[in-house]
Residue, then its C-alpha position, 0 to 999 in steps of 0.5 A: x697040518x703041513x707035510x714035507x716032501x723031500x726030493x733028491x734036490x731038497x726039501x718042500x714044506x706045504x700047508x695043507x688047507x684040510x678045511x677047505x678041502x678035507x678030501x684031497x687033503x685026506x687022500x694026499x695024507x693017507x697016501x704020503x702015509x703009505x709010501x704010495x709016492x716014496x722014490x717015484x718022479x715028478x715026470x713032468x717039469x715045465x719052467x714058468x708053469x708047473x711041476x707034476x708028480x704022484x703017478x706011481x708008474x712015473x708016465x703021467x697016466x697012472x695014479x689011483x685015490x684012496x677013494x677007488x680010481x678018482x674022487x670029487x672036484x673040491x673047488x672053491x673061489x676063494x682058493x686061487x694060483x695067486x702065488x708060486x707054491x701052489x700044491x693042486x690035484x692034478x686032475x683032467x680039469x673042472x671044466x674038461x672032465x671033472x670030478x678026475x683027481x686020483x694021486x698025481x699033483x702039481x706044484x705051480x711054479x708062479x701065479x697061474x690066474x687061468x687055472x682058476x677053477x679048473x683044478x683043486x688047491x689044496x696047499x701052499x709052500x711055506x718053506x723050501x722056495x731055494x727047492x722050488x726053485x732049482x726044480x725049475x732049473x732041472x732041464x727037460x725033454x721035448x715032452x717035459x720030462x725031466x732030463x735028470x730024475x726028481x726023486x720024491x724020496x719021501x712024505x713026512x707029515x707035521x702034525x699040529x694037534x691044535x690045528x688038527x682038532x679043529x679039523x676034526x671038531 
């Protein structure tokens, strides 16, 4: 299963690891499905870290799953920021407050070792690393956020039924 996020600077495509983490990937999906994340911001950007989106209300504080407001940490040791393109809930942390995740999630921007365990992995970016990386280009404020609005115009989700059966069986 992978999914297309189409920002107004161009296109990331992610596999998502519905195995591994069949909650946050179903959440992810039935709220891509919806519209829940068409045309809201990623409101925080940090060059060298992370890119952050999925609040509706575009402040960092907003965002509910389709579980009610959070659902279950889905973390597993042999899931890690190794790479760049890492696609994550954006939660309070494991070890802070678990158990957080609602909508928002983040894209790591390189390998990212000291978040191991803290947050759920849930996809990599298999195609759109030119994206990727003039979103790490993108000015921010003192606060992160963007200077210029990052748009998530839309979510399309790429079926493989083959893939998919698996998950499913």
């Amino acid at each position: 299963m992978s999914v297309r996020i189409i920002t107004n600077y161009g296109d990331l495509k992610f596999e998502l690891f519905c195995s591994q983490c069949p909650k946050a990937c179903k959440n992810f999906l039935a709220l891509s499905a919806s519209g829940y994340y068409k045309n809201t911001i990623f409101h925080k950007n940090i060059k060298g870290f992370i890119i952050q989106g999925g609040d509706p209300t575009g402040t960092g504080k907003g965002g509910e799953s389709i579980y009610g407001r959070y659902f279950d940490d889905e973390i597993y040791p042999e899931l890690k920021y190794d790479r760049r393109g890492i696609l994550s809930m954006a939660s309070k942390g494991a070890s802070k407050k678990p158990n957080t995740n609602g909508s928002q999630f983040f894209i790591t921007y390189s390998s990212l070792p000291q978040l191991n365990g803290e947050y759920v992995i849930f996809g990599k970016l298999i195609d759109g690393f030119e994206t990727l990386n003039t979103l790490e280009n993108c000015p921010s404020d003192k606060s992160h956020k963007p200077i210029d609005e990052i748009i998530i115009k839309d979510i399309v989700i790429h079926s493989n039924p083959i893939a998919d059966q698996e998950i499913l069986d």
